[in-house]
C-alpha positions as CSV (number, residue, x, y, z in Angstrom):
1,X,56.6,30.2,-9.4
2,X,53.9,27.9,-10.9
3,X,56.5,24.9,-10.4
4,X,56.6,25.9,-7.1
5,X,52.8,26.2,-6.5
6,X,52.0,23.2,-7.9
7,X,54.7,21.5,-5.9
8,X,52.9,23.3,-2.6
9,X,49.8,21.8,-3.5
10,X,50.5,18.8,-3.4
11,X,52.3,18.6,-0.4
12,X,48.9,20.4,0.6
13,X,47.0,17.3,-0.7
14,X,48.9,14.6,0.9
15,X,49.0,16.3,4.6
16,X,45.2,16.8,4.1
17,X,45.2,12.8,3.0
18,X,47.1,11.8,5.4
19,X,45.3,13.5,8.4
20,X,42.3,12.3,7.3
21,X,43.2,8.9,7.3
22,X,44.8,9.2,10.6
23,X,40.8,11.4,11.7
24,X,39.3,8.4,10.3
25,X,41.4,5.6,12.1
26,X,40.9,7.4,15.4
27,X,37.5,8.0,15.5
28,X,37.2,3.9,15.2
29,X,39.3,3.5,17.7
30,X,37.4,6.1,19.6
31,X,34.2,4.5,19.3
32,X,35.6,1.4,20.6
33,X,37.7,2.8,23.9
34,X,34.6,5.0,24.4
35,X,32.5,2.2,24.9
36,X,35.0,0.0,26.9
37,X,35.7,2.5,28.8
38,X,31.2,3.6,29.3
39,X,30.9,-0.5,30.0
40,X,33.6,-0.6,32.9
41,X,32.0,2.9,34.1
42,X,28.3,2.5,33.7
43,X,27.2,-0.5,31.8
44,X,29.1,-3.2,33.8
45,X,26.6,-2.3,36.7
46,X,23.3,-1.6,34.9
47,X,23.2,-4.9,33.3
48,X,23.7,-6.2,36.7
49,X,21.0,-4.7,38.1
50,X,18.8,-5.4,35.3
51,X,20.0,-9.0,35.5
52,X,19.3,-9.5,39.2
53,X,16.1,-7.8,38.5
54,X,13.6,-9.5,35.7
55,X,10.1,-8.7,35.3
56,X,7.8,-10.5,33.3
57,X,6.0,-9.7,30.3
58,X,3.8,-6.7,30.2
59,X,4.4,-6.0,34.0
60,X,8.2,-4.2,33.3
61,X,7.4,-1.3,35.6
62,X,10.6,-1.3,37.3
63,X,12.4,-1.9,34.4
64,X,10.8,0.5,32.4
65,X,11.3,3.5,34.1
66,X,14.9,2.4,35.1
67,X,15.5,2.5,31.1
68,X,13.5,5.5,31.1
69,X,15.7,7.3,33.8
70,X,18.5,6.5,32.2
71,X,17.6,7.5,28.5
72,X,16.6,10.8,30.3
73,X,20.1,11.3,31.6
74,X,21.8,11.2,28.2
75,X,19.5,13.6,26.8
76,X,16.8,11.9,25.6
77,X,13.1,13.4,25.4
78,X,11.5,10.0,27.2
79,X,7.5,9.4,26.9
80,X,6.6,5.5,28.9
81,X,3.5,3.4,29.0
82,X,3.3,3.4,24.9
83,X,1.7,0.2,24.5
84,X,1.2,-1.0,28.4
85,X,5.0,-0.5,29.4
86,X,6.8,0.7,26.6
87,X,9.2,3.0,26.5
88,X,10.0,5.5,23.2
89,X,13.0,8.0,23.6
90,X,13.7,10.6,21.2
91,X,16.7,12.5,19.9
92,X,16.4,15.3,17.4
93,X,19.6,16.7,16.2
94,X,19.2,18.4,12.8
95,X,17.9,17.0,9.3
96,X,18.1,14.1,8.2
97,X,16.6,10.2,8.2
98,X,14.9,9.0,11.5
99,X,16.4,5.7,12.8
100,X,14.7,3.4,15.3
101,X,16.7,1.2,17.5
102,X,14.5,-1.3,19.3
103,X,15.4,-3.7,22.8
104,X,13.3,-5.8,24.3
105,X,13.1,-6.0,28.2
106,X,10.5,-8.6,29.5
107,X,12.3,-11.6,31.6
108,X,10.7,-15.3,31.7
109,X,8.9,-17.5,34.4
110,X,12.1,-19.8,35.1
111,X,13.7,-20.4,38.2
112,X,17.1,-18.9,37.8
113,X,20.3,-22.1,38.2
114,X,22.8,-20.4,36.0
115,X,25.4,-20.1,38.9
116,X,26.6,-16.5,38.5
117,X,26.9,-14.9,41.4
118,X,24.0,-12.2,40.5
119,X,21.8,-15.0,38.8
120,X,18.0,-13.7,39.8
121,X,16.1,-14.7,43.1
122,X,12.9,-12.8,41.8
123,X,9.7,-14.0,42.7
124,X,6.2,-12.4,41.2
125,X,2.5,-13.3,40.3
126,X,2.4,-14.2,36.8
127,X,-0.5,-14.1,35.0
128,X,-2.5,-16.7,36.1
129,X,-2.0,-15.1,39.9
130,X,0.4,-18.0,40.6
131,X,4.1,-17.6,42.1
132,X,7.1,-18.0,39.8
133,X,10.4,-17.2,39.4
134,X,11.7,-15.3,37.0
135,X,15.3,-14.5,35.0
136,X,16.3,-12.9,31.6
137,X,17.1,-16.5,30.3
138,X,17.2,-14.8,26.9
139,X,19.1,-12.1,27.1
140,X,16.8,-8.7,27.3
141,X,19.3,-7.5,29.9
142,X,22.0,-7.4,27.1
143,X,19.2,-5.6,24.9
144,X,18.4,-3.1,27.3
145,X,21.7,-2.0,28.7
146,X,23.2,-2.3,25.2
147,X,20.4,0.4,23.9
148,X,21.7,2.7,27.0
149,X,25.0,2.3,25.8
150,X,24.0,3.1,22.2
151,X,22.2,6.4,23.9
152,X,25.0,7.4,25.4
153,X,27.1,7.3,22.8
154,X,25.2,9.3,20.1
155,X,24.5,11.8,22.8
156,X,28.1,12.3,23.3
157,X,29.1,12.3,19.8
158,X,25.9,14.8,18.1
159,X,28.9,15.6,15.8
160,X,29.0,12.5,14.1
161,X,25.5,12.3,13.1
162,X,22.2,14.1,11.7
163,X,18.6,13.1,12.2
164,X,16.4,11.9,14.8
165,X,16.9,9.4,16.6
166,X,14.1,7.1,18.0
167,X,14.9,4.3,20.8
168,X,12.1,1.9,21.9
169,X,12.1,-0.2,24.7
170,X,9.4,-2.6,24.1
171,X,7.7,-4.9,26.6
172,X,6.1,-8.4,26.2
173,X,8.5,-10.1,23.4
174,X,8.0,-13.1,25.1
175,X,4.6,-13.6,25.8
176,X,3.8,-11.6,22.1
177,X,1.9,-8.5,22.8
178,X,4.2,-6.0,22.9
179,X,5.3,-4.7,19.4
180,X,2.1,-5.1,18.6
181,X,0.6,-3.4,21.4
182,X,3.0,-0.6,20.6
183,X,2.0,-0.2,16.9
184,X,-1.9,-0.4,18.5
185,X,-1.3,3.2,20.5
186,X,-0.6,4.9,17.3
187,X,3.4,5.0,17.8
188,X,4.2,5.9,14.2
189,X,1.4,8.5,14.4
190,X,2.5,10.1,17.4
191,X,6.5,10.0,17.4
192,X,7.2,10.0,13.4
193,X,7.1,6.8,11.3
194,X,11.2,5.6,11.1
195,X,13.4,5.4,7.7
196,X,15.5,2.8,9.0
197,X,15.2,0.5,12.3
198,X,17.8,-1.8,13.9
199,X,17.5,-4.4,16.4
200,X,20.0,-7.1,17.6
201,X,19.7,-10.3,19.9
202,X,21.9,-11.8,21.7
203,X,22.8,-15.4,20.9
204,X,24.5,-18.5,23.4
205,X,24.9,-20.5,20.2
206,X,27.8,-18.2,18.9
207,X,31.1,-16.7,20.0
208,X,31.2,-14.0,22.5
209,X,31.3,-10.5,21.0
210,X,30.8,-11.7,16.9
211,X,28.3,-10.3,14.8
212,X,25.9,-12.3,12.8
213,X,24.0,-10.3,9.8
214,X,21.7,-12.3,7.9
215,X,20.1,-10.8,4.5
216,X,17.1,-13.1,4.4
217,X,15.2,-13.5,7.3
218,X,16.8,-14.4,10.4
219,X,13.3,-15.1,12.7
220,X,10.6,-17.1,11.3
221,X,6.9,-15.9,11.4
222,X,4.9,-17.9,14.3
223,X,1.2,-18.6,14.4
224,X,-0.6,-20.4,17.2
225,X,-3.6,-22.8,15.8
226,X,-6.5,-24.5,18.2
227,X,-7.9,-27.4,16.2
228,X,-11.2,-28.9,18.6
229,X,-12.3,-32.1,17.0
230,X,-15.9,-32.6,17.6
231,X,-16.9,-36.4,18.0
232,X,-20.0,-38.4,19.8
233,X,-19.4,-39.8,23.2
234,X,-20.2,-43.3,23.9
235,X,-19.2,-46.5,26.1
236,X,-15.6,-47.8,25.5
237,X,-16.7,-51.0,25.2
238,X,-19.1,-49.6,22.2
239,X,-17.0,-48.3,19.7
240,X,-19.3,-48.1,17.0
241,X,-22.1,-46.0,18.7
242,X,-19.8,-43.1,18.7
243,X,-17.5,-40.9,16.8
244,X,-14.3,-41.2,18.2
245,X,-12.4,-38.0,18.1
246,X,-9.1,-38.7,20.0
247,X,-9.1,-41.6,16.6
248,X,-9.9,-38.6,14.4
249,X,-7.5,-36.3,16.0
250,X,-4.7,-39.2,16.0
251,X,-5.7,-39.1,12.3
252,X,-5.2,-35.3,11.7
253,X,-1.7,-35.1,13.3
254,X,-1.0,-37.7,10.7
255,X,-2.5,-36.0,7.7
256,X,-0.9,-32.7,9.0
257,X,2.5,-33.9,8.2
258,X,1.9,-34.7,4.7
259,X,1.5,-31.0,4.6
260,X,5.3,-30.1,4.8
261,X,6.8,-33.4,3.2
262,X,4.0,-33.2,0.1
263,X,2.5,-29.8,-0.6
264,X,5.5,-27.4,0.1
265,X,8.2,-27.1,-2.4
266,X,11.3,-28.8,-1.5
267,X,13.0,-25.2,-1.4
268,X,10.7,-23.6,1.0
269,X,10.8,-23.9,4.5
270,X,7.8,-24.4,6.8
271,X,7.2,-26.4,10.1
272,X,3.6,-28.0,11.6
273,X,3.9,-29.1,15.1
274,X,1.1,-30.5,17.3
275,X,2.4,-29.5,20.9
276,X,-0.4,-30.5,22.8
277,X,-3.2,-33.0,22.4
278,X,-5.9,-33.2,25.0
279,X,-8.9,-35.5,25.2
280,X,-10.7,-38.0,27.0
281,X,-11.6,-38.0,31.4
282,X,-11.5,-42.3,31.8
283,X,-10.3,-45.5,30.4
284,X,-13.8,-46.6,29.0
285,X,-15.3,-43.4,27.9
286,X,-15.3,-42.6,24.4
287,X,-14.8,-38.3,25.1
288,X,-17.0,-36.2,22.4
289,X,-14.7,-33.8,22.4
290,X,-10.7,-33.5,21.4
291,X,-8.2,-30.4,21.5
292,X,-4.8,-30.1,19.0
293,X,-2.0,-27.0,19.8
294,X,-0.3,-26.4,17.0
295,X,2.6,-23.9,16.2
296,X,3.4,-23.2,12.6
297,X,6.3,-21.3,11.2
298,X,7.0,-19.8,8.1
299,X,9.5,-17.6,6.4
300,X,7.1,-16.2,3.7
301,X,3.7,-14.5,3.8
302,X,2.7,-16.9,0.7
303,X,4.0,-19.9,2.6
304,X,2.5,-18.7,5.5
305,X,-1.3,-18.8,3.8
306,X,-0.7,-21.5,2.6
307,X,0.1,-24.0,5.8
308,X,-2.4,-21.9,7.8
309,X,-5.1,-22.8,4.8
310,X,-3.7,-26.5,4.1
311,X,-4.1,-27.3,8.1
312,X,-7.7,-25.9,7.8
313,X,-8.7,-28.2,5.0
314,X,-6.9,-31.6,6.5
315,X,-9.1,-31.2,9.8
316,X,-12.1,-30.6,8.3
317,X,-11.1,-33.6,5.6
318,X,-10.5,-35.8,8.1
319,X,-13.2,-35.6,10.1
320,X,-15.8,-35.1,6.9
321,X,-14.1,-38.4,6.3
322,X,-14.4,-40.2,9.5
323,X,-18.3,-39.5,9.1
324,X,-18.3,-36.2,11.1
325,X,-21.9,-34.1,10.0
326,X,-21.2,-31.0,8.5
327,X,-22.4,-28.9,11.7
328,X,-20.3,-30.8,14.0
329,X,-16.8,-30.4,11.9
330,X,-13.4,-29.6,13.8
331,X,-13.4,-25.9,14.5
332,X,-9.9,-24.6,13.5
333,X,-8.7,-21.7,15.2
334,X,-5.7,-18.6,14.5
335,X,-4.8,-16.9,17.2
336,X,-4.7,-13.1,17.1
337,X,-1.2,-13.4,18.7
338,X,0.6,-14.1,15.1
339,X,3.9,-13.2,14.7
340,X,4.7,-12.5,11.0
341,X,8.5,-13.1,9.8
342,X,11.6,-10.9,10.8
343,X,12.6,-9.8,6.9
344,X,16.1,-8.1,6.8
345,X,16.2,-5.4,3.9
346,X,18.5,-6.8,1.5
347,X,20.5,-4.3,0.1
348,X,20.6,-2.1,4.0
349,X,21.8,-5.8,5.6
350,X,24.4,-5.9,2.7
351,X,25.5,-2.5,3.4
352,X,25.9,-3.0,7.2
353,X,27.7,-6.2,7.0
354,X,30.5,-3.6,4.8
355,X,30.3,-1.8,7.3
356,X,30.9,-3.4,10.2
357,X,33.9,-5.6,8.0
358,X,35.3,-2.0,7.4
359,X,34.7,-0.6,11.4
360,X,34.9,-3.9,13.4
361,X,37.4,-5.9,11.3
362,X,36.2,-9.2,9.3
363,X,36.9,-11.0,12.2
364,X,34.4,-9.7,13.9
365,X,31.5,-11.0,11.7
366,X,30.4,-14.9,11.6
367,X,28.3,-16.0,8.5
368,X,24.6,-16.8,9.5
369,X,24.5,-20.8,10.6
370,X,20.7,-20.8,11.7
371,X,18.8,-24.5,11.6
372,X,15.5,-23.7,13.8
373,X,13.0,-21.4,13.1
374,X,12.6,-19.6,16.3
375,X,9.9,-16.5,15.9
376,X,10.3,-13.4,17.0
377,X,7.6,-9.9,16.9
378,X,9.8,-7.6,15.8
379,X,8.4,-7.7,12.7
380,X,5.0,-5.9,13.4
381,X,7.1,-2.4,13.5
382,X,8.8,-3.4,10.2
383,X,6.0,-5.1,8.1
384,X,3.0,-3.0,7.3
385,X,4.1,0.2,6.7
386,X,7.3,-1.7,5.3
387,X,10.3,-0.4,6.9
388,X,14.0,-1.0,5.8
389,X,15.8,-2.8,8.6
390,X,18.4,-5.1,10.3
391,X,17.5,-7.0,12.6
392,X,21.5,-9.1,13.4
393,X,22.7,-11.0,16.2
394,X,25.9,-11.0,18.7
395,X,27.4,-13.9,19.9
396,X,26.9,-14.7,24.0
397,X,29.3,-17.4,24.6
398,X,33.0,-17.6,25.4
399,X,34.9,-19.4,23.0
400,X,36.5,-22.5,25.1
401,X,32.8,-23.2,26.1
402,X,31.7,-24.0,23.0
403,X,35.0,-25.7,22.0
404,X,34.6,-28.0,25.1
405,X,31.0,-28.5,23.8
406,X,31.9,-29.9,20.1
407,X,34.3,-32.0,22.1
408,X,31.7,-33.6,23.7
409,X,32.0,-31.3,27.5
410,X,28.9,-29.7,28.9
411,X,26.3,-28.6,26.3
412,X,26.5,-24.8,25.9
413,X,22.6,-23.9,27.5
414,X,19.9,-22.7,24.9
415,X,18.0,-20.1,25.2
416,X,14.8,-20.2,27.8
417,X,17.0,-22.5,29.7
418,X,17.3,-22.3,33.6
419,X,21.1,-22.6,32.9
420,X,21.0,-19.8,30.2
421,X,23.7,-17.6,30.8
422,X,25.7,-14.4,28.8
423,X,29.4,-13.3,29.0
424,X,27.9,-9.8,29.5
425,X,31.3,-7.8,28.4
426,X,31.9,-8.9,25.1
427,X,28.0,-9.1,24.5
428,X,27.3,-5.7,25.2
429,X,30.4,-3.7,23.9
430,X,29.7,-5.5,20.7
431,X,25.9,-5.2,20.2
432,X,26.7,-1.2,21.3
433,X,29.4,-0.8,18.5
434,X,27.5,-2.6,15.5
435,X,24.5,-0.6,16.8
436,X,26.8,2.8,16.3
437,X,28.7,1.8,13.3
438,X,24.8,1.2,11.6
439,X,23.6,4.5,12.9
440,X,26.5,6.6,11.8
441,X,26.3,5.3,8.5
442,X,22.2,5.4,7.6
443,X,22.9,8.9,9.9
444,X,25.8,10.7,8.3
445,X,26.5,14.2,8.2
């Protein structure tokens, strides 16, 4: 009798392994065929629409409450205008962590000549009241209509999961406002402060449909300087009864340099660029008056002080050099726009990368091969309170194209480019499924 127990048991044991194994196997392949089968359905023709229809930043009305209807319809409670147009959709279903899943959705003021057949005709007033056109010639589009996706399938799948879920559409990415504006009208305070937040951006650079995870920081932090040089105007032909500042400012893009190449340490990374230099009305006037725009990037909030302090103390050298009185030094200006650095928690972008090798198959990941330091705000939800997150890319471009590019064929178009243009299929499902393999993990029963 025990003998034949014991032999029961087992038998018991291995059925119970082996349908588990087989539950465990079909619920990938679930996830997947669920979302294949949502994008042909649903998703195909919202990012479409979204696509043929870009708003710029911080006026996303129409895109807004499109999001917002469709958040709605998969359950979510849906508040908008957080932060000018944001939108924040919530999803309670039982205890556990709260996760925030955040998509930008503001387009950009460039004429559309991507040559798909839905490529944007969209004309608005931008900012300044003048005319533009406008396209999602970064990608939001895939953002947006991935995080519907991502709704959808949590709200189908409530059985997989515990916790509250938050979803944020955010506004203004582009022109810098909108995280920012968002943590301004008290989001934490009145929706819940998240345990975890993902993001994910779509990228032309890299194969269609891969995931790229970094665990440092994949986005630099961006700050926007005004340097005005202060001279004394005089005759052309009299040099020496003024102060010339388009000299001194010549002088201070110089010195700036030295910044990088002789004050940082070799191993950290940091970039000064003078993008714009203004001065002067004729060819014999000495101007009084001179004006630097500078963008500085940074990776670290230690290398970030010390570039922002450095670039302060080379203007006012120079010109204190140059003769300049102390009341008439160059003033030096941060913009309140700063974007600090994207950080990726460590040991959470370690555990999604398993994850996503275990769900998605290690073909499916490509190892971080960043060279630029392109900025991005996500980090003002993230920062200060620190929040654990991920923010990881998917890949936007079909394979042969950028094969035919390394071969020396057309150059695959960067981002912000009027030829900027996404394979929206592989894109979407993927950014959707890396989204849902990260929830269900940080979110599991």
């Amino acid at each position: 009798m025990k003998r034949k127990a014991l032999s029961t048991l087992i038998a018991s044991v291995l059925a119970l392994s082996t349908f588990t194994s087989s539950n465990v196997l079909a619920f990938e392949q679930d996830a997947a065929n669920f979302i294949a089968k949502d994008y042909k359905q649903h998703l195909a023709p919202l990012w479409d629409h979204f696509h043929r229809n870009p708003e710029l930043s911080l006026m996303e009305t129409k895109t807004a409450q499109r999001l917002a209807d469709e958040l709605t319809a998969s359950g979510f409670k849906v508040t908008q205008g957080v932060g000018g147009t944001g939108v924040v959709a919530i999803m309670k279903n039982g205890a556990g962590p709260m996760v925030m899943v955040r998509a930008d959705m503001d387009g950009l003021p460039v004429v559309e000549q991507s040559g798909l057949a839905n490529a944007s005709t969209v004309k608005m007033k931008d900012w300044n009241g003048e005319i533009v056109g406008v396209m999602h010639a970064c990608g939001h589009d895939v953002h947006i209509t991935s995080l519907v996706g991502t709704a959808r399938y949590m709200a189908e799948h409530k059985d997989q999961w515990s916790g509250t879920l938050m979803l944020i559409g955010q506004p203004a990415e582009e022109k810098g406002p909108g995280a920012s504006a968002m943590m301004d009208d008290n989001i934490w305070q009145r929706f819940g402060q998240p345990d975890y937040a993902f993001a994910f951006h779509v990228n032309a650079g890299a194969e269609a449909g891969k995931v790229i995870v970094d665990e440092g920081s994949p986005y630099a932090g961006a700050d926007t300087v005004d340097i005005t040089v202060h001279g004394v105007g005089a005759h052309g032909a009299s040099p020496h009864k003024g102060k010339d500042p388009i000299v001194i400012g010549a002088q201070i893009v110089t010195n700036l340099q030295t910044i990088i190449s002789r004050e940082l340490a070799p191993r950290y990374a940091g970039v000064i660029t003078v993008g714009a230099f203004h001065a002067g009305t004729k060819h014999n006037i000495i101007s009084d008056e001179a004006k630097l725009q500078l963008t500085v990037r940074s990776l670290t909030p230690e290398v970030r002080e010390q570039l922002l302090s450095a670039i302060k103390r080379v203007a006012i050298g120079t010109a204190r050099t140059a003769g300049i009185s102390e009341d008439n030094l160059p003033d030096v200006v941060v913009s309140e726009f700063s974007f600090p650095p994207t950080f990726n928690d460590q040991k959470l972008a370690k555990r999604l990368k398993g994850v996503l090798n275990e769900k998605m198959g290690a073909e499916a990941l490509l190892e971080p091969a960043e060279t630029g330091m392109g900025a991005e705000d996500f980090g003002f939800f993230t920062t200060d309170p620190y929040i654990p997150s991920v923010y990881f890319k998917v890949g936007g471009t079909p394979k042969a194209d950028i094969e035919r590019a390394e071969a020396g064929g057309p150059a695959v178009a960067s981002h912000h480019s009027p030829l900027f243009k996404i394979s929206p299929e592989p894109a979407i499902k993927s950014g959707v499924e890396a989204t849902v393999h990260a929830l269900l993990d940080v979110m599991a029963k």
